[in-house]
Each structure stands twice: as C-alpha cells, then as structure tokens.
N, CA, C and O of each residue as an XYZ file, in Angstrom:
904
protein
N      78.946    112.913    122.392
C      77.730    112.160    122.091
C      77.950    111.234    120.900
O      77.558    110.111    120.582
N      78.599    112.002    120.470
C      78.641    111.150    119.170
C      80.061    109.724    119.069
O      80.032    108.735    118.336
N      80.933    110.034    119.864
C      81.778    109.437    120.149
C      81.059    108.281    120.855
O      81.249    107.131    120.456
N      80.293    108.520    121.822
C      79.615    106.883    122.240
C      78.575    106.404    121.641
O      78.410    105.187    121.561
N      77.746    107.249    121.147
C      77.262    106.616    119.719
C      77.857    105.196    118.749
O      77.368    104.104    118.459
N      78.931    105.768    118.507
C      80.161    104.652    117.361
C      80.993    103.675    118.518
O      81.627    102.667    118.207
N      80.868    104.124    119.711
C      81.355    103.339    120.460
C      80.253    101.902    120.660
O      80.617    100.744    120.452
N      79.017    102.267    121.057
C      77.701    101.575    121.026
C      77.844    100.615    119.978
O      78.148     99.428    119.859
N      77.539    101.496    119.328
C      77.446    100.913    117.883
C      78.541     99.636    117.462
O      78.160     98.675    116.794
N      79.715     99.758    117.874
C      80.927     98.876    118.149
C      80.726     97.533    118.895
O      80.832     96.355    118.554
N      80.382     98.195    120.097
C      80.219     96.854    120.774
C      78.957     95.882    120.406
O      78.911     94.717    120.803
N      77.971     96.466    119.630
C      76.798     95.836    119.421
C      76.990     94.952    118.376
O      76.325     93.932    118.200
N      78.125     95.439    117.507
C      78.495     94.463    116.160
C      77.947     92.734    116.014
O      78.778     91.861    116.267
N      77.268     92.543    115.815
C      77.143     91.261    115.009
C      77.122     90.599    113.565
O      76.403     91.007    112.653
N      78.071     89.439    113.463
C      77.541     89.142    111.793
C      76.281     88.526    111.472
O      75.686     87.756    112.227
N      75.702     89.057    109.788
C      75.038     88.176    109.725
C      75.132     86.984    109.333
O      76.221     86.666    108.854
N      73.924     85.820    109.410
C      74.160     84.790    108.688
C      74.067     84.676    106.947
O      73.387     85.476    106.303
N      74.628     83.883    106.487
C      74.455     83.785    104.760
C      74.085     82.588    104.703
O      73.622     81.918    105.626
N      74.378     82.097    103.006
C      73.945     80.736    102.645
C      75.781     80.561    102.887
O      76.682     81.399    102.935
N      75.762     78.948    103.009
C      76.923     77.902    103.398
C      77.466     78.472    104.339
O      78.661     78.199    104.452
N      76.935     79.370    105.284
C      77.569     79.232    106.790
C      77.229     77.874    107.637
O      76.060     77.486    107.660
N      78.266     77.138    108.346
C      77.712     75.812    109.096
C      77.709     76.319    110.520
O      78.654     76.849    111.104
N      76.437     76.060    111.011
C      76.277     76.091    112.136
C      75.637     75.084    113.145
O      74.734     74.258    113.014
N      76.770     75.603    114.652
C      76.099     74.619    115.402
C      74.920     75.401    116.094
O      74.966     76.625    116.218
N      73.759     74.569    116.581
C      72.764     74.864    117.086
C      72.436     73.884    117.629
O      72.144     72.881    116.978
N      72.392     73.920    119.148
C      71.491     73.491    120.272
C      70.430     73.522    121.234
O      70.708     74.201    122.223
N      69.555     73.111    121.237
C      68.424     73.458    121.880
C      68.060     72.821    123.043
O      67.884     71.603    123.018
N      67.929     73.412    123.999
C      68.003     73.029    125.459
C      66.543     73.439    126.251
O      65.765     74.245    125.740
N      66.263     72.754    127.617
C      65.401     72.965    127.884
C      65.512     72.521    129.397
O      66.439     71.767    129.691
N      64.484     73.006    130.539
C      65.065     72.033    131.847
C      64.287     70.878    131.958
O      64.248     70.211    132.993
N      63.559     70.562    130.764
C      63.519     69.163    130.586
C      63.957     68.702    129.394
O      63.481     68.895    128.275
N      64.780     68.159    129.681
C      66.237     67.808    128.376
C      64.818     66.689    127.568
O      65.241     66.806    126.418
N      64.177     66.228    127.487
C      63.473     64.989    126.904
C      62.075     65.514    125.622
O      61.494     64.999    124.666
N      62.067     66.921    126.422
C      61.280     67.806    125.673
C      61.860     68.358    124.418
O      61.383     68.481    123.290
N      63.107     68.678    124.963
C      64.129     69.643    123.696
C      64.737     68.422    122.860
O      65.116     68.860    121.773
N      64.907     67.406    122.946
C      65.717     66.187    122.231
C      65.344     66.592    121.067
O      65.993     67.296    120.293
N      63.844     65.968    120.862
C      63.491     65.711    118.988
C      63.892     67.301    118.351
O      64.327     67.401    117.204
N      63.757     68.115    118.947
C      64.609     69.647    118.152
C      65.525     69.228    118.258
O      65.787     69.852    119.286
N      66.503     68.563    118.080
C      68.314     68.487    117.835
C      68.629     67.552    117.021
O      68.277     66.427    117.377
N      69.267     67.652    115.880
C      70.001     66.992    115.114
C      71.040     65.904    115.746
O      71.895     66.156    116.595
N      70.730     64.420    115.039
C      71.572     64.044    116.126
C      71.745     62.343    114.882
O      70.921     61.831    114.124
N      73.407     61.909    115.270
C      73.867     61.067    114.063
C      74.437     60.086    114.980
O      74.451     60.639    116.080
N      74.930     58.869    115.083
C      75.213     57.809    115.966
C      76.526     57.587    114.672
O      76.261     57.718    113.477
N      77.567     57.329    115.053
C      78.929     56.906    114.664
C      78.713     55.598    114.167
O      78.392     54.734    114.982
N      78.797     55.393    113.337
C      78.822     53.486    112.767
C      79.948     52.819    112.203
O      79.969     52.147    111.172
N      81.055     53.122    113.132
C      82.413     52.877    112.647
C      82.702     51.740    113.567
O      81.791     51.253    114.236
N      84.373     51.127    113.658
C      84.643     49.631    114.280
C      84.066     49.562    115.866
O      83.661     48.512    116.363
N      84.094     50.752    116.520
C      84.520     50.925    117.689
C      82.832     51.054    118.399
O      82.541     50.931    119.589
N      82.143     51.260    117.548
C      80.782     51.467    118.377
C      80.275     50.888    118.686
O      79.850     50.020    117.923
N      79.965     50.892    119.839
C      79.434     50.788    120.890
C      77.586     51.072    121.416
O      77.203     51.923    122.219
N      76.751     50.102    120.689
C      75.117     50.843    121.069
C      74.809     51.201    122.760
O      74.168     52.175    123.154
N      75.413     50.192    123.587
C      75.245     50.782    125.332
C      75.850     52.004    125.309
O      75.339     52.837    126.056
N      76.360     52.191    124.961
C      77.048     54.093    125.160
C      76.488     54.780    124.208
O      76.977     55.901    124.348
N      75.793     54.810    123.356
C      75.326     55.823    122.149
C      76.269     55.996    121.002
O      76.121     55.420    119.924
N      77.455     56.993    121.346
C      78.013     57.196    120.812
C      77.324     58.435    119.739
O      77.489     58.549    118.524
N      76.763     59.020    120.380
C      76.063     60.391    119.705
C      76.431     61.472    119.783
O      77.179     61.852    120.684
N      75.955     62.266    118.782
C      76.786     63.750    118.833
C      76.162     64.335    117.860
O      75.750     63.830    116.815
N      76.090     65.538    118.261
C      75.367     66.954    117.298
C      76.107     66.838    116.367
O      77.321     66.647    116.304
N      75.088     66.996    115.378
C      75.143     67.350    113.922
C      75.342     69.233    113.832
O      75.030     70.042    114.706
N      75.921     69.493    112.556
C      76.039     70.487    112.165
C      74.932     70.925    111.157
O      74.607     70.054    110.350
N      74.347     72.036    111.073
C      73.251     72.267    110.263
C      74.215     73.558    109.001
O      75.026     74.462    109.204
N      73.776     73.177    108.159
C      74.253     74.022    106.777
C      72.991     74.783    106.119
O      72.007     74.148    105.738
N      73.088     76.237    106.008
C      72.228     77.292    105.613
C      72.308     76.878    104.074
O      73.376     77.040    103.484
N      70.988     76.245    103.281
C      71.177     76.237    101.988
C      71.528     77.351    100.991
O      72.096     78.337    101.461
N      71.233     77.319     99.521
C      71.286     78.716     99.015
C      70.030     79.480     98.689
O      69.934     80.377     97.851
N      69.211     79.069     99.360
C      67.889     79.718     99.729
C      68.005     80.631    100.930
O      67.329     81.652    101.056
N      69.095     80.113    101.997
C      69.186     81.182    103.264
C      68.668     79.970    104.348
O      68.876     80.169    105.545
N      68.054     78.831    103.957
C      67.200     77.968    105.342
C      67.907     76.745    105.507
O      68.563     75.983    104.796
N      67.417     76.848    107.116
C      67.969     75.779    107.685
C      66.296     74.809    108.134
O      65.169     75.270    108.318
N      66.626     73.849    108.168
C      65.834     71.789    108.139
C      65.859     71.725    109.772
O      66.654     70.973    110.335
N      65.035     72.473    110.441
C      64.874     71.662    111.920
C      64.123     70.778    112.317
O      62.964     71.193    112.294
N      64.219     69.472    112.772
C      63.404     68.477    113.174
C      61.939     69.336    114.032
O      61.845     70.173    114.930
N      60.892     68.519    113.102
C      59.564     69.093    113.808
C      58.989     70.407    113.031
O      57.836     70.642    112.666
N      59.951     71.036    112.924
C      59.838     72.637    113.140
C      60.002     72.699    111.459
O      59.109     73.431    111.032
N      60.583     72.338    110.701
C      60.132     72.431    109.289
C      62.058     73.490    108.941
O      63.082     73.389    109.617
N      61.861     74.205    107.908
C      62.419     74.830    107.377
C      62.001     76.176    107.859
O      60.914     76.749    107.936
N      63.520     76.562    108.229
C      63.512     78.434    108.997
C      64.123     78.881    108.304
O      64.884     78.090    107.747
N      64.214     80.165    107.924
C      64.833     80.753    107.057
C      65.719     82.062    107.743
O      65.135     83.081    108.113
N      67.091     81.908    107.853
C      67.792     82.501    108.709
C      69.242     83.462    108.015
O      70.044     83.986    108.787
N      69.383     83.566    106.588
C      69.975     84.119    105.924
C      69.660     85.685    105.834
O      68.561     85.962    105.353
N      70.367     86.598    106.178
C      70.011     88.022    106.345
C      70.442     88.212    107.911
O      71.075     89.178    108.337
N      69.919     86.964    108.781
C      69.466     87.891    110.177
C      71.290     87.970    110.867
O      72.281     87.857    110.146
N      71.321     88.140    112.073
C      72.183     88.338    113.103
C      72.047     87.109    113.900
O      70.942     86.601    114.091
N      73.188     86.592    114.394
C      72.946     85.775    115.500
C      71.739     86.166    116.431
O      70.858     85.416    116.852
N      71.863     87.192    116.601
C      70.605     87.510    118.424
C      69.407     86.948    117.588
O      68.664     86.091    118.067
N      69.194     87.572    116.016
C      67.593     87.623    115.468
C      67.772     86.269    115.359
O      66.948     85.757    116.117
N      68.498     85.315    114.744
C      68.175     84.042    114.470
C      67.769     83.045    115.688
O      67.084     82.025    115.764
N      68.666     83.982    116.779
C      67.623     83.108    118.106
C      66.633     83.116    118.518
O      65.930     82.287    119.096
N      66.508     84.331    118.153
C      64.623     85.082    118.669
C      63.668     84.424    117.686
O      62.540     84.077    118.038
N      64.135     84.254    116.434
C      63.600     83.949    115.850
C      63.067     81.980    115.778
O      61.974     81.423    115.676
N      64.344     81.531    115.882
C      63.747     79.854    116.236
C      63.219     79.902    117.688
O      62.564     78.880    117.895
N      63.270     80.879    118.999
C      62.396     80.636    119.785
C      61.215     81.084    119.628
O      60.552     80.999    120.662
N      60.678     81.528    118.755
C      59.594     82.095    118.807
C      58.648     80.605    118.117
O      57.632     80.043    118.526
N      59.406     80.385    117.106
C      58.653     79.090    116.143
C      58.313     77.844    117.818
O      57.348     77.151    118.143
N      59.571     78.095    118.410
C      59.717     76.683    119.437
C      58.414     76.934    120.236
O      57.652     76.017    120.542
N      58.149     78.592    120.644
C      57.568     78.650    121.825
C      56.150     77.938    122.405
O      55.681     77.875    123.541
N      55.587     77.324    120.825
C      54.194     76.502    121.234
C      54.530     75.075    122.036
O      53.729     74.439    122.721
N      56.438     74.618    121.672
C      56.385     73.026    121.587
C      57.657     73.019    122.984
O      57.864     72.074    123.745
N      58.298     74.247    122.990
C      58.980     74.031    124.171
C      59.322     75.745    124.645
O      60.123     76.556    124.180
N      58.106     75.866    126.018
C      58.066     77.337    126.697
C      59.860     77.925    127.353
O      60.434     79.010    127.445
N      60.131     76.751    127.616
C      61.449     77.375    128.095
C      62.794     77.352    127.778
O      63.788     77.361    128.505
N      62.611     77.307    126.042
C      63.735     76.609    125.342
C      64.815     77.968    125.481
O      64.652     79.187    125.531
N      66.024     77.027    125.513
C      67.749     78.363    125.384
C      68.076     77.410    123.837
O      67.972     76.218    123.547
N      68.519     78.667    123.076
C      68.842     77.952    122.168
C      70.233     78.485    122.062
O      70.471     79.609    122.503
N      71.276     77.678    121.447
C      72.258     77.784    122.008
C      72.874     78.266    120.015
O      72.948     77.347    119.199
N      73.138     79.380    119.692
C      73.815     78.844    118.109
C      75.120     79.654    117.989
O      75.250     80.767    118.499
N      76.346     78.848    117.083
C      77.988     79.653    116.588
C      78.038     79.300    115.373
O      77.755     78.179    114.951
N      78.441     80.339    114.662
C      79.166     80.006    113.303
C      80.372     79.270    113.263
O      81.377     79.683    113.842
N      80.349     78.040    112.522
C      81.330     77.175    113.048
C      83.013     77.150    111.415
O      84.106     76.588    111.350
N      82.226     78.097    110.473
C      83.005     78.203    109.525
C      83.563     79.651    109.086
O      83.930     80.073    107.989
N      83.468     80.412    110.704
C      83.772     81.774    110.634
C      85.406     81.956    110.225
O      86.223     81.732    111.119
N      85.985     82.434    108.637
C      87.176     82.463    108.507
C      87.269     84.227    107.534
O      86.320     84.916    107.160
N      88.505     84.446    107.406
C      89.140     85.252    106.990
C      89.991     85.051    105.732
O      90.619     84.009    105.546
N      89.994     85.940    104.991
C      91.577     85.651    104.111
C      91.864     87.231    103.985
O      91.140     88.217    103.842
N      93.702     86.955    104.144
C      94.627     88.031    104.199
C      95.747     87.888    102.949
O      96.831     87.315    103.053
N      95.280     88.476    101.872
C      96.676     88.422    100.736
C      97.564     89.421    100.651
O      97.748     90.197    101.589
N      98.096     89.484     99.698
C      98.825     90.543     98.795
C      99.540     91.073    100.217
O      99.392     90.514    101.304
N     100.311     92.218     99.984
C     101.848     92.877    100.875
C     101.672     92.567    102.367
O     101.578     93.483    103.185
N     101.642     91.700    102.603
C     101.474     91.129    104.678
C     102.598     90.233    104.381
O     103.040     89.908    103.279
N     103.026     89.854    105.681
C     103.761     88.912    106.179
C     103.374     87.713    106.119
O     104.201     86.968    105.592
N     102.440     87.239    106.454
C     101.670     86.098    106.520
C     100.731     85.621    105.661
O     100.329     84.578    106.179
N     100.163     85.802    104.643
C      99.334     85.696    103.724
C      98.249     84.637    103.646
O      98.592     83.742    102.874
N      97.253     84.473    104.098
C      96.446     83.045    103.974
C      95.114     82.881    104.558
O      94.558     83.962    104.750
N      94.421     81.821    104.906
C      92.918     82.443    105.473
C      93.122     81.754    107.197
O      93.915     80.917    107.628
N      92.147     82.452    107.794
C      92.455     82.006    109.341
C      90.992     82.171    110.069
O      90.289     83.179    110.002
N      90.722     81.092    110.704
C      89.413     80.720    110.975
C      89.408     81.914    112.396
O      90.406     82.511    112.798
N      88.368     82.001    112.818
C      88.258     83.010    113.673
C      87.252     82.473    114.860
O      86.088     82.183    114.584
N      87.731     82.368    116.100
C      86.784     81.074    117.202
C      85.612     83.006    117.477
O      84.396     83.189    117.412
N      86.173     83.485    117.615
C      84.969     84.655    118.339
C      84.099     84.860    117.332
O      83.009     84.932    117.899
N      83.933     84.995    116.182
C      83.107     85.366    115.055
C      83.103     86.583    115.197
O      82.037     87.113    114.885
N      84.191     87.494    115.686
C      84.321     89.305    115.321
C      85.410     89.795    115.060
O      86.153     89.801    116.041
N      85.817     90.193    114.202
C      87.564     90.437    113.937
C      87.163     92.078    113.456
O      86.160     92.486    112.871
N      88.074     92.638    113.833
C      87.952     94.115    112.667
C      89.076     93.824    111.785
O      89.666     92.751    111.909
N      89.470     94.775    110.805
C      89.860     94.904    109.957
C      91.497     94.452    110.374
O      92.148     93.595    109.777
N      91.962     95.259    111.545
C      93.315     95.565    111.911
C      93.602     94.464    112.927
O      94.745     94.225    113.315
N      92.710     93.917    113.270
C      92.663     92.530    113.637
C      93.127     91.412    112.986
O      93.908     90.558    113.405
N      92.440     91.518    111.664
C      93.081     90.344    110.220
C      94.451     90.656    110.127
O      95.427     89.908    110.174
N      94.357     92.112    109.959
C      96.165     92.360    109.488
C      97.077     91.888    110.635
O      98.203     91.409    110.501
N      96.520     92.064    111.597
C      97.545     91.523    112.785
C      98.137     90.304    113.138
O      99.176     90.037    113.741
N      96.928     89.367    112.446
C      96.937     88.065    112.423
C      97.822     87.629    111.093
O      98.286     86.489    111.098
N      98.098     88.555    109.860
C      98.853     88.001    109.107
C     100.507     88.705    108.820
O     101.401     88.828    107.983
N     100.057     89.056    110.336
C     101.714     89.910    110.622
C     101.988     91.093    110.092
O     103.113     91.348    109.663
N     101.180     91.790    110.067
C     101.129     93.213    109.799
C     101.393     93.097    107.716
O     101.521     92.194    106.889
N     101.342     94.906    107.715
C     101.719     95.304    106.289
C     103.205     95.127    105.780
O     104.012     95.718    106.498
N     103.804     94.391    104.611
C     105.237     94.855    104.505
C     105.444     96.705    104.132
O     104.728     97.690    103.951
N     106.518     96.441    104.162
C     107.023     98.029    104.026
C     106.717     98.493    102.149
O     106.872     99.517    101.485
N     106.194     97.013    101.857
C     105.564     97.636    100.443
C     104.161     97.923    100.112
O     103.599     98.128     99.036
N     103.602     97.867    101.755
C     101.901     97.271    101.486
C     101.424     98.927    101.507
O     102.172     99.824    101.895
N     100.020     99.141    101.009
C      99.284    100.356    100.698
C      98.398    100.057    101.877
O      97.683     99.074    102.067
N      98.652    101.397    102.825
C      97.936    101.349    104.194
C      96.249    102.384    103.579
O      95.127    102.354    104.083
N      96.741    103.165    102.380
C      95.848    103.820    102.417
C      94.796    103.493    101.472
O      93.977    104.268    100.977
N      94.925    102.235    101.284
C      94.028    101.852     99.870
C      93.950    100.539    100.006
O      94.578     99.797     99.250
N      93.213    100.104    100.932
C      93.118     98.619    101.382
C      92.054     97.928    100.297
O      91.169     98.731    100.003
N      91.939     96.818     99.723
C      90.624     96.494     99.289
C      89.713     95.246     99.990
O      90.348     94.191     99.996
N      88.884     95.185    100.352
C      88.102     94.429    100.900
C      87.210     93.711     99.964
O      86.622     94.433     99.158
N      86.957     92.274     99.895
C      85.734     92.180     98.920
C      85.278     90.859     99.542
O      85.924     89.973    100.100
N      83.968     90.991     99.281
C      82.928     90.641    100.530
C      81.352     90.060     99.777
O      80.386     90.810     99.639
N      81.357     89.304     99.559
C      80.110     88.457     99.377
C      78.511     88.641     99.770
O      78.161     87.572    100.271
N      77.673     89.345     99.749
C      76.818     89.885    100.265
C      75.392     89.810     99.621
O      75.094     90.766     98.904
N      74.385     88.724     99.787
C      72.949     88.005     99.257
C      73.285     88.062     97.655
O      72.812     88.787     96.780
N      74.573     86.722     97.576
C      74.749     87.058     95.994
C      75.743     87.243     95.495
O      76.459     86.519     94.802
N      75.866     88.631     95.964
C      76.705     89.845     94.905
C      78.181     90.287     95.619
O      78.337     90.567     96.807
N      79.104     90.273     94.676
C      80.551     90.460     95.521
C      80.801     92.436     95.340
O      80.828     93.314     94.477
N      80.903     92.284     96.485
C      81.357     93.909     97.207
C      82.285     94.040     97.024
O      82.972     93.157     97.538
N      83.087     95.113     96.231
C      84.610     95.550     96.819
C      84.445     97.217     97.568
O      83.588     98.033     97.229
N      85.470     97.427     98.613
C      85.330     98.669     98.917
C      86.830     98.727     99.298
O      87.630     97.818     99.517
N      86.973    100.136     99.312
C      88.558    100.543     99.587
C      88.601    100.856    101.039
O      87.537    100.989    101.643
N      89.512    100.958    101.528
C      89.502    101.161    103.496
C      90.696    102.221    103.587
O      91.370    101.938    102.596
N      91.180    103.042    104.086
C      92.525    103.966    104.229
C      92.393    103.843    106.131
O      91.639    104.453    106.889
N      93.372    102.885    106.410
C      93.190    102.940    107.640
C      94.391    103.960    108.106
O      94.826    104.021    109.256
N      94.765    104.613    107.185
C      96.013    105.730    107.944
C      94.270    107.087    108.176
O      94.573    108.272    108.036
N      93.221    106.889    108.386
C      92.624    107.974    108.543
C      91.857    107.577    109.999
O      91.560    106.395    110.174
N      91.530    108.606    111.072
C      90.666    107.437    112.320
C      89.652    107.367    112.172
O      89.065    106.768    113.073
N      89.012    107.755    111.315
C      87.801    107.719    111.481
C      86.956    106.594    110.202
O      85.907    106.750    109.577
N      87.876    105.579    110.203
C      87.506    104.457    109.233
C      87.226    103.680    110.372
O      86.438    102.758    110.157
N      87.562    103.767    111.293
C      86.633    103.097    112.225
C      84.954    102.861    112.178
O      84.178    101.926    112.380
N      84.896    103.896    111.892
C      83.221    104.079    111.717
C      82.543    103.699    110.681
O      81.317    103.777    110.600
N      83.442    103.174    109.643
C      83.064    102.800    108.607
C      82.136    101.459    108.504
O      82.857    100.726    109.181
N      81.315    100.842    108.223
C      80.319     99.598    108.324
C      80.957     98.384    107.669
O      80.270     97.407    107.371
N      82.701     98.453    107.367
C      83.400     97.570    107.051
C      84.625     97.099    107.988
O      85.444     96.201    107.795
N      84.479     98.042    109.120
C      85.403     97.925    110.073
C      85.335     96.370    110.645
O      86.392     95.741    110.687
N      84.530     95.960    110.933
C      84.282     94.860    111.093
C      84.241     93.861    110.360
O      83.212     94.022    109.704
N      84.908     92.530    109.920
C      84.501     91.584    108.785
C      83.832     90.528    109.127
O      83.935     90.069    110.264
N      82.813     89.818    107.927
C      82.295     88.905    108.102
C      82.238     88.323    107.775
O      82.329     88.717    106.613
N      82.060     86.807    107.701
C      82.485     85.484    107.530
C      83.042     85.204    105.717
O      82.270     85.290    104.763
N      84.346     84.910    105.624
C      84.510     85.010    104.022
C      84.849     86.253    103.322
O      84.708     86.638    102.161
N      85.467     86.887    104.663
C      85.908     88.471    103.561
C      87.161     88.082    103.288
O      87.877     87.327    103.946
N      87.442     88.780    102.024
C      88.862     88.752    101.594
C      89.340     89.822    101.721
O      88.781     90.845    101.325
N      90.753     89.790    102.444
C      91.742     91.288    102.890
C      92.796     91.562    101.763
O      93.785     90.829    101.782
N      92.717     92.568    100.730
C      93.996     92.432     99.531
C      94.505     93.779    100.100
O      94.023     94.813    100.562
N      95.590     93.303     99.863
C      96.816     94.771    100.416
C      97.583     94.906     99.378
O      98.219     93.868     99.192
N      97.816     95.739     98.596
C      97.847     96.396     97.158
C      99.585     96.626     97.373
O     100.022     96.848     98.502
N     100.389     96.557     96.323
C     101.716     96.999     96.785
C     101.848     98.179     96.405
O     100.949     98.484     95.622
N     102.801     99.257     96.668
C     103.003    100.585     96.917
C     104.137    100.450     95.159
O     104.640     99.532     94.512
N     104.049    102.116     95.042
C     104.699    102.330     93.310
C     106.141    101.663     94.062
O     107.118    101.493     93.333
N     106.222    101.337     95.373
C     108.203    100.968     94.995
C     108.381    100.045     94.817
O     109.533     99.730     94.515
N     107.429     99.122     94.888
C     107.114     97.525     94.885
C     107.010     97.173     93.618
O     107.569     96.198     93.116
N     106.181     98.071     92.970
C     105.702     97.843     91.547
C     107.152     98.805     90.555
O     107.659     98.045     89.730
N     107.488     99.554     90.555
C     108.438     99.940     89.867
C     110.022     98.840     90.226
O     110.968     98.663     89.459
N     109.872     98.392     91.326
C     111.120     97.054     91.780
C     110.710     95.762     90.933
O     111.593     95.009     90.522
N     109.749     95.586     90.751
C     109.343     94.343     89.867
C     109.247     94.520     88.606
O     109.391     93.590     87.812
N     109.063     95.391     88.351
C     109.324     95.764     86.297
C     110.807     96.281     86.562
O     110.960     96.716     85.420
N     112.008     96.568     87.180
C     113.025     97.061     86.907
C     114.213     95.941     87.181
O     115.386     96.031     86.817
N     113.718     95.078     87.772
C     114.113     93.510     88.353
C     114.408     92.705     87.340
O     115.556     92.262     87.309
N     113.385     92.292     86.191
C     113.769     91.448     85.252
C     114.440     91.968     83.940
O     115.095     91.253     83.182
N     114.120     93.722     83.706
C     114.685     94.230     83.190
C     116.271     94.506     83.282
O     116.977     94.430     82.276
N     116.780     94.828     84.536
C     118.338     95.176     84.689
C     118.634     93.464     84.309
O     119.381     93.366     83.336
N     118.145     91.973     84.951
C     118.314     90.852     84.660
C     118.922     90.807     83.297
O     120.007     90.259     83.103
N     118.345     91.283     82.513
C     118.304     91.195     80.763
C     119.056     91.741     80.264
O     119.630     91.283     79.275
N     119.397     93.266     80.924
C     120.323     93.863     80.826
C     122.127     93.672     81.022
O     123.096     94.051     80.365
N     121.876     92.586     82.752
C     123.388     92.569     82.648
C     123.892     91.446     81.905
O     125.088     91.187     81.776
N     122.632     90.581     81.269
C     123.188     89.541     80.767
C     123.551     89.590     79.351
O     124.247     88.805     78.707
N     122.953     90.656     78.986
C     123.527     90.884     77.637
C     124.542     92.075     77.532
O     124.550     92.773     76.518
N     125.290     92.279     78.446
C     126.555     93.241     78.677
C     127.393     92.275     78.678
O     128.415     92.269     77.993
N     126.879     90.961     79.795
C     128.370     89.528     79.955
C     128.065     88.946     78.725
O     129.075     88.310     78.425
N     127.378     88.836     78.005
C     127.704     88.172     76.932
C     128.303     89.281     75.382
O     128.949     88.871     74.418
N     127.957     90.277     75.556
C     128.761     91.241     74.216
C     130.104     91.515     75.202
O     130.995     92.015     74.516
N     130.553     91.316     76.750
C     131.881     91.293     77.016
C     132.724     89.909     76.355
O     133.762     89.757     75.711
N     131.852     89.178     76.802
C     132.157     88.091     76.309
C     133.036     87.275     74.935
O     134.032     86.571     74.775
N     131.511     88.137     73.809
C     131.806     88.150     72.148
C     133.676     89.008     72.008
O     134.552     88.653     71.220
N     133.761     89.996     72.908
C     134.780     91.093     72.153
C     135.911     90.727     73.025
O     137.007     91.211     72.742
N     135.771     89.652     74.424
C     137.076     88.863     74.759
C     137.519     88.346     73.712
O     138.529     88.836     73.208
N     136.669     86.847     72.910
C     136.738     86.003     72.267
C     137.414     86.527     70.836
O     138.198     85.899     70.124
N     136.799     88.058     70.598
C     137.206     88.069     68.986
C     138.411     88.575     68.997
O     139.085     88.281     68.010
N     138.967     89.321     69.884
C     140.251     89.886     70.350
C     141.451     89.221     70.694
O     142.633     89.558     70.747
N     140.907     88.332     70.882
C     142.418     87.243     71.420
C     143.429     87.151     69.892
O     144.485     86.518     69.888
C-alpha cells in the first residue's frame, strides 16, 4: 500500500511556478478570433518584414517578483506558489466569463539545472520535460567521480525568497521518497569531495614544496663540494 502510495505520489510530481520563471502561454479556443486579444503577441520590425505576412509570434510572459503575470484583458494573475495544472485552472477560471471553451496551453520555458563539484561534467543544463530527479541531473553530468560523496549530496534550492540547503544520501532507497527527489527549476546539485580528494589536495602542494627544496639543498651540497 504504501509502496503505491510513493509510487502515485511520483508520477503526480509537478513543479511549482516562482518569480523569473518565463513562460510560454497560449490560449486557444474553437473560435481562434475570440481567444486572440488573450495572447501576447509582438510583430518583428527588422529588414525583412514583411506587413502581408504578419510576421507574428508569441511573446513570452515573465512571473514578476510579486509572483504575477500581465494578461491582456484579464489584468494581473498571480501564479507564483501554484503547479502547472493549478495555474491552468486557475487562468481558466478568470477566462471562463470571456471565453467558455478556452484550452490554455502553458511550459516553463527557463526550466534548468546546475551540477557542480566531483561529476564529470559540471555545469547547468536546461531541461525540455520540466521533471528531472535527482539521479537524473547526475546522469546528465556524467555521473559521480570516484572522489564524489554519494552519501552527502547537497542540494540548494530557492524557495518564496529563501535559499534551502538539504543533504540527500542516495546510497539509501528510500531517498526516493524524499520531497527533494525531484528538482525544480534553478536547483543547484553540489557533490562534496570524499577525505581522499581532500587529503590529495593538501598533500599535493605540500610534497611540491617538499621535493623542491630537497633539489635545491641537493643542489647547494653538489655546488659546495666540488
């Protein structure tokens, strides 16, 4: 029972939205003429344009740091906190006086990741699905080196504000279940190096220092000996 519980619970995963997530959002209708003035919309004014063709194209809408987004007509929605599903339910509900049969169509279009410290790959990587788990990121930055700390991952995570850190031990299974298994937009993945990593890097510049001042007192007692 409880096993499909966390399984449920898994597949239901959604992120929420924050402030400076960019999103696209489209609003549709089966009368396209109805849904227009709801859509953001910018005409290209560069060498090549063309007014008989339009040359139009959706705009991207940006969540201020209030949490709201500026929809034509419809005023300011405030969509910071919710989930994709709620933020749809939620602008159809505002729509439902001005268009009964609106689909609204919305993606996070600045859904990324960052993967540092002991990986192979180190860097941030945009993510087209908007759901990665944890072992997902690492996979994407080529796993742990043989110096990385599997059991002491740190995560830190941005959340109405305030930066989160939490530790992860994915050598245990049941961090699965954890409410960080999943990341969301702008988490940072740090992979900590292990004592052999850290005792190799303080013993590194030290022996350095060391053999160089052995070749140079060999050196002094060639020179004074001759």
């Amino acid at each position: 029972m409880q096993n499909s519980q966390n399984e449920e619970a898994t597949n239901s995963y959604e992120p929420y939205l924050q402030a400076d997530d960019v999103l696209l959002l489209i609003i549709s209708s089966e009368n396209p003429e109805i849904a227009a003035p709801y859509n953001l919309k910018s005409i290209s004014l560069d060498d090549n344009f063309d007014e008989s063709k339009g040359n139009d194209k959706i705009q991207t809408y940006i969540i201020d740091t209030n949490g709201n987004i500026e929809i034509p007509i419809l005023g300011s929605i405030h969509l910071a906190g919710l989930t994709k599903t709620e933020a749809v339910l939620k602008i159809k509900e505002e729509l439902k006086e001005h268009v009964k049969d609106a689909v609204v169509n919305l993606r996070i279009l600045n859904f990324k990741i960052s993967v540092l410290g002991e990986v192979s790959k180190p860097g941030s990587y945009a993510v087209k699905s908007e759901r990665i788990t944890i072992l997902e990121a690492l996979s994407l930055a080529g796993d742990l080196t043989i110096y990385g700390k599997r059991n002491n991952i740190l995560l830190i995570r941005e959340q109405n504000g305030n930066k989160i850190m939490e530790r992860i031990d994915i050598t245990k299974s049941d961090f699965i279940n954890s409410p960080y298994y999943y990341l969301s937009q702008n988490d940072v993945v740090y992979v900590e190096p292990n004592k052999t990593k850290v005792n190799a890097s303080l013993i590194g510049p030290n022996l350095t220092v060391g053999l160089s001042a052995i070749s140079l007192i060999i050196t002094i007692i060639a020179l004074t000996t001759r």
